[in-house]
C-alpha positions as a Markdown table, in Angstrom:
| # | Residue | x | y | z |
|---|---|---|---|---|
| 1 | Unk | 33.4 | -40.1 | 18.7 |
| 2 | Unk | 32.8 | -40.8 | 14.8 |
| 3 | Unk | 30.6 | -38.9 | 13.1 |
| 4 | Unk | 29.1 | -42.5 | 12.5 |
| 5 | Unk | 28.5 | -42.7 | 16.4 |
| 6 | Unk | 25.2 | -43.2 | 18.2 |
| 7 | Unk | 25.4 | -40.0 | 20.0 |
| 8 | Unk | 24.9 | -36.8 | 18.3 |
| 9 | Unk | 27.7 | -34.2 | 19.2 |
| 10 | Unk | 26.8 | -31.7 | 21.8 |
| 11 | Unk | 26.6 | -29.1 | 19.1 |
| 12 | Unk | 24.2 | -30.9 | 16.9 |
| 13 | Unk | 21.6 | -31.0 | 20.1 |
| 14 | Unk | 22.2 | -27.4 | 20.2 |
| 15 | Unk | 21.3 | -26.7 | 16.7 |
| 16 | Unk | 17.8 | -29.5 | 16.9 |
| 17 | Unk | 17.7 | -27.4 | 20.5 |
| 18 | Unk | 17.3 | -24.1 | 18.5 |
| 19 | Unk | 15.4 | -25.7 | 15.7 |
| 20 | Unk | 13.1 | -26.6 | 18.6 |
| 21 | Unk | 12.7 | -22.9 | 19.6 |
| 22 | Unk | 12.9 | -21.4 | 16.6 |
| 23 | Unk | 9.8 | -23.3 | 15.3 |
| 24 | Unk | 8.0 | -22.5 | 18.7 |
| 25 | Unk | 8.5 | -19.0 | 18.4 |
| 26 | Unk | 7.1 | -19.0 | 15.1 |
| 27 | Unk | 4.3 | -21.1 | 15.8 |
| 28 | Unk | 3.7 | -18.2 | 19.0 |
| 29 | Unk | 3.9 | -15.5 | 16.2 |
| 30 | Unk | 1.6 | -17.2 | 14.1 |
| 31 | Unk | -0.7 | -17.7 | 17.1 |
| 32 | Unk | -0.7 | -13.7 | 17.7 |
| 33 | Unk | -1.3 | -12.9 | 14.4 |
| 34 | Unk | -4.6 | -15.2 | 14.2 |
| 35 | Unk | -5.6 | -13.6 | 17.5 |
| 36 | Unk | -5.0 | -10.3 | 16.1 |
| 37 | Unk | -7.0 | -10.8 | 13.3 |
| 38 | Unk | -9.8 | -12.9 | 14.5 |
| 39 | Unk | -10.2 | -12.0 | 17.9 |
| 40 | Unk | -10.0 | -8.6 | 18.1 |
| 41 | Unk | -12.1 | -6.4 | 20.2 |
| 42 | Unk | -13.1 | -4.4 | 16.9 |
| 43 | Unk | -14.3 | -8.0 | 15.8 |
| 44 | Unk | -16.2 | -8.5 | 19.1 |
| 45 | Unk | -18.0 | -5.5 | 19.0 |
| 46 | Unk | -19.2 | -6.3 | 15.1 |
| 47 | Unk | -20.4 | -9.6 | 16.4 |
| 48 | Unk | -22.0 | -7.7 | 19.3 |
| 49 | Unk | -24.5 | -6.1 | 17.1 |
| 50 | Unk | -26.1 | -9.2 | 15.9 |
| 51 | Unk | -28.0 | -9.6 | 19.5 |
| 52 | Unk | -29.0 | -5.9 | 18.8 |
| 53 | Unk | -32.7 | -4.7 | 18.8 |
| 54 | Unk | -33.8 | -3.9 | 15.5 |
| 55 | Unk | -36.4 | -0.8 | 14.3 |
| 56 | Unk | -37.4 | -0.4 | 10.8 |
| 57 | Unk | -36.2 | 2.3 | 8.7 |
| 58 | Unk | -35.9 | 3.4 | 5.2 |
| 59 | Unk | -32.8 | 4.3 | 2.6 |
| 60 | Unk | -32.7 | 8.1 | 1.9 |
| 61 | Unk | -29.7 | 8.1 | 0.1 |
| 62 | Unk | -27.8 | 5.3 | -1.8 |
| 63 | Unk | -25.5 | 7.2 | -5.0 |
| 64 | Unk | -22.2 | 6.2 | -5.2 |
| 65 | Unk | -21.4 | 8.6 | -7.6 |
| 66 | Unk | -20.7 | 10.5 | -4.0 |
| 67 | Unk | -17.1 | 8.5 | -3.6 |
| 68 | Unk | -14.6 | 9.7 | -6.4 |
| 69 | Unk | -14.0 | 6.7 | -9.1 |
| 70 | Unk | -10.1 | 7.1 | -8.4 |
| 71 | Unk | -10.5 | 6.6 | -4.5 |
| 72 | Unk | -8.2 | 3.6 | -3.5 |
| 73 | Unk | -9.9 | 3.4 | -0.3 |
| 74 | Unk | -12.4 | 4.9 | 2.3 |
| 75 | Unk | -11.6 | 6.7 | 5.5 |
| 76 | Unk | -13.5 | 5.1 | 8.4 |
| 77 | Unk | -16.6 | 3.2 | 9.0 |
| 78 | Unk | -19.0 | 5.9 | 8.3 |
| 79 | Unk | -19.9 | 6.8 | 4.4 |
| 80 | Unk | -21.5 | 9.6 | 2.2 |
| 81 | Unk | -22.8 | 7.6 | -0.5 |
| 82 | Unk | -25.6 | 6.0 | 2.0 |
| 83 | Unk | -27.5 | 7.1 | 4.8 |
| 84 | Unk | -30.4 | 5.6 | 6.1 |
| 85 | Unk | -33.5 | 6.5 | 8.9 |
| 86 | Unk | -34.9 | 4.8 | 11.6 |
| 87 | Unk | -37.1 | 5.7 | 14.9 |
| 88 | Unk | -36.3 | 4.2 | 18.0 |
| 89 | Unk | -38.7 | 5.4 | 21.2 |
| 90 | Unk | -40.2 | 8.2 | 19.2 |
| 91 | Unk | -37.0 | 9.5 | 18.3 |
| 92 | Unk | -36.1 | 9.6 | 14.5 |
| 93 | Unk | -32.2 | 9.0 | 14.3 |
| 94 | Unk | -29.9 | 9.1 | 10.2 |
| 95 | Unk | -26.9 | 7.1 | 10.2 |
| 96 | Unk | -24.7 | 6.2 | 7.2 |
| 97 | Unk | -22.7 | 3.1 | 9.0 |
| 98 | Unk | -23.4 | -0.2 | 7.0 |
| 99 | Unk | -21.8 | -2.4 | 9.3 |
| 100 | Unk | -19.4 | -2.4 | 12.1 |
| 101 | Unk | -16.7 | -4.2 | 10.8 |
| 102 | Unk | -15.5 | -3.7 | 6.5 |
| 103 | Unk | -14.1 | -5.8 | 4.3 |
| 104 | Unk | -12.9 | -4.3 | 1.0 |
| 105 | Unk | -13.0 | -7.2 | -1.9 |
| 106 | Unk | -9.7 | -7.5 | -3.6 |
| 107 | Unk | -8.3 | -4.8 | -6.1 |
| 108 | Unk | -11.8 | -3.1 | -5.1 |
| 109 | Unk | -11.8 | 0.5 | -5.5 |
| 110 | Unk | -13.8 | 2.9 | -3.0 |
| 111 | Unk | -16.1 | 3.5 | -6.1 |
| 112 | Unk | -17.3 | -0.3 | -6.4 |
| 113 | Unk | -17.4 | -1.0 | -3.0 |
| 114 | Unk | -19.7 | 2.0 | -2.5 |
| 115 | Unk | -21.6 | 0.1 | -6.2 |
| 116 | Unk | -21.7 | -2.9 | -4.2 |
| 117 | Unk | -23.7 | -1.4 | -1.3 |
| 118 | Unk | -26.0 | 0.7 | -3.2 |
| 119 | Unk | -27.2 | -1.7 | -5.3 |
| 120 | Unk | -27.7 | -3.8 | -2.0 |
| 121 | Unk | -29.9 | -1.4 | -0.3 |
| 122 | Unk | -31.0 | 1.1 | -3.2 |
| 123 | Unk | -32.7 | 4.4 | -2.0 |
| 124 | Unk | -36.2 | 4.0 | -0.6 |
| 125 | Unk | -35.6 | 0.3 | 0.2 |
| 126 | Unk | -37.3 | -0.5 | 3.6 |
| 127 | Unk | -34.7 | -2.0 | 5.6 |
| 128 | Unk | -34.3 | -3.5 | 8.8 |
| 129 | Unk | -31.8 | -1.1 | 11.1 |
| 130 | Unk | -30.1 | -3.0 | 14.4 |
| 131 | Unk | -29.2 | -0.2 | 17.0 |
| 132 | Unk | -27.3 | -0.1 | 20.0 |
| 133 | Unk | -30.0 | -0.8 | 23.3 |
| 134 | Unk | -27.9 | 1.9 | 25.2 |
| 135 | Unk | -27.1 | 4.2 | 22.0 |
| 136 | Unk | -29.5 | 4.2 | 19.7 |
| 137 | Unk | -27.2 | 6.6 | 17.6 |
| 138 | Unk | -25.2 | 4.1 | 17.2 |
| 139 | Unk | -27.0 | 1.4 | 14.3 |
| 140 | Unk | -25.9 | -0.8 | 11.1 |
| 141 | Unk | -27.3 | -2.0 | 8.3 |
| 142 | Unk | -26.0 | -5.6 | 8.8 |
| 143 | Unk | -25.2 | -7.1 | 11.9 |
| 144 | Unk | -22.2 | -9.2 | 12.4 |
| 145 | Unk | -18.4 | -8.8 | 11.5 |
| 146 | Unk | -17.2 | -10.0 | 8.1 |
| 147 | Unk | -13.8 | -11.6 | 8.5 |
| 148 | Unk | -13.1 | -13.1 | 5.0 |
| 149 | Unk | -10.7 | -10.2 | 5.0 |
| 150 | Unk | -9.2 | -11.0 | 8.0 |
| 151 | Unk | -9.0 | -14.4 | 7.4 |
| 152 | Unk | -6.8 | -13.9 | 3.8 |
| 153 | Unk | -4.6 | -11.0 | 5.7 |
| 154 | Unk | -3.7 | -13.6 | 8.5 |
| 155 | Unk | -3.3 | -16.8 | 6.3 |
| 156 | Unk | -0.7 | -14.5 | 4.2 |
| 157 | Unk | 1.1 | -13.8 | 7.2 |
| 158 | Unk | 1.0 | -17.0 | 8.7 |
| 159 | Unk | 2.3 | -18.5 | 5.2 |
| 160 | Unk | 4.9 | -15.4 | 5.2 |
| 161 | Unk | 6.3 | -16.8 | 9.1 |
| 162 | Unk | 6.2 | -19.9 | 7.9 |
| 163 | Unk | 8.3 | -19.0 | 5.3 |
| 164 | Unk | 10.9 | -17.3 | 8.0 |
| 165 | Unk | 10.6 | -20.7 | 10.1 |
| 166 | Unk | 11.8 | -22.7 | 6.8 |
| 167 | Unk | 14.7 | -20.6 | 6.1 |
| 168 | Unk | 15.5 | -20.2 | 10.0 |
| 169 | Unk | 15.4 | -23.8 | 10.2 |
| 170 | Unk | 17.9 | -24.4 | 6.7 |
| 171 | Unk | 20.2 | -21.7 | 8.3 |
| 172 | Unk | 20.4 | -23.4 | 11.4 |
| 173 | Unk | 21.1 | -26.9 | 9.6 |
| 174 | Unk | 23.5 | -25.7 | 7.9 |
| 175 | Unk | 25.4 | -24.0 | 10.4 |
| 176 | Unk | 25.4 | -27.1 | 12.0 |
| 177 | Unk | 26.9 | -29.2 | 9.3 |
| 178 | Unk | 29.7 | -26.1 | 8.7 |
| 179 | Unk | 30.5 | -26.3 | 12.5 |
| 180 | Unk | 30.4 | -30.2 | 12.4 |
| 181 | Unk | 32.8 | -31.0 | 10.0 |
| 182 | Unk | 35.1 | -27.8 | 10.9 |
| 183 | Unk | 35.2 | -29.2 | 14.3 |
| 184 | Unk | 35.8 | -32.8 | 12.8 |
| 185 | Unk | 38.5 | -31.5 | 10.5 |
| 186 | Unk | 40.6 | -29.8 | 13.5 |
């Protein structure tokens, strides 16, 4: 048949045949990395705490001259520079966890996001403490789970994948054409 025919060759509906697949397995990937990102059981638990019970409690320390200036980042959920009290039943309980999910601002350094907070909830500021109704140990200082940077982490991956799918797809297109007229030339 002519390559002016009304039936494509049997190799061009295997290469719109792996286009199909190859764009579905992307669009999967993409899938798993929103999931990952937004609907993780770290994020769960983070929007757990906003049906919390709440105590009052008080700032001891806020000084985030604690956190070195040079620090690119901090290790775990749990900080120095702030620590907080509260009484729950009686019993009079410190913590130092802001909230249960973080999100670092871009090209933020440990030093200003430990600025940020401080000024926030400066030290002898009355605040409002939601604790865990089986742990009481277990509190923040704001309830909820952030997920702004979440949310820029996955849309960078998902515009990365969709990047692979594009060139998948010109690869595949132009190994058909290469095939096609090698097959038509002999």
């Amino acid at each position: 048949m002519s390559s002016s025919g009304s039936s494509p060759s049997p190799f061009n509906r295997v290469a719109v045949v792996a286009s199909v697949v190859w764009v579905a397995l992307l669009g999967l990937g993409m899938l798993s990395v929103v999931r990952a990102f937004w609907f993780s059981p770290e994020f769960a638990a983070g929007d757990a705490t906003r049906a919390w019970p709440t105590a009052p409690g008080e700032v001891l320390i806020a000084d985030p001259e604690r956190v070195p200036p040079t620090s690119g980042s901090l290790a775990g959920p749990d900080f120095d520079f702030l620590q907080y009290r509260y009484t729950v039943n009686g019993v009079t309980y410190t913590n130092n966890r802001l909230q249960w999910v973080y999100t670092y601002h871009a090209n933020e350094t440990a030093r200003q996001f430990a600025q940020r907070w401080a000024a926030r909830f400066p030290a002898g500021t009355n605040v409002t403490v939601y604790h865990s109704p089986t742990d009481p140990r277990l509190a923040v200082l704001e309830p909820g789970a952030d997920r702004s940077g979440a949310a820029t982490a996955g849309l960078v991956l998902c515009a990365f994948l969709g990047a692979v799918a594009l060139v998948g797809l010109y690869f595949i297109h132009a190994a058909a054409v290469f095939w096609g007229r090698r097959r038509a030339a002999g």
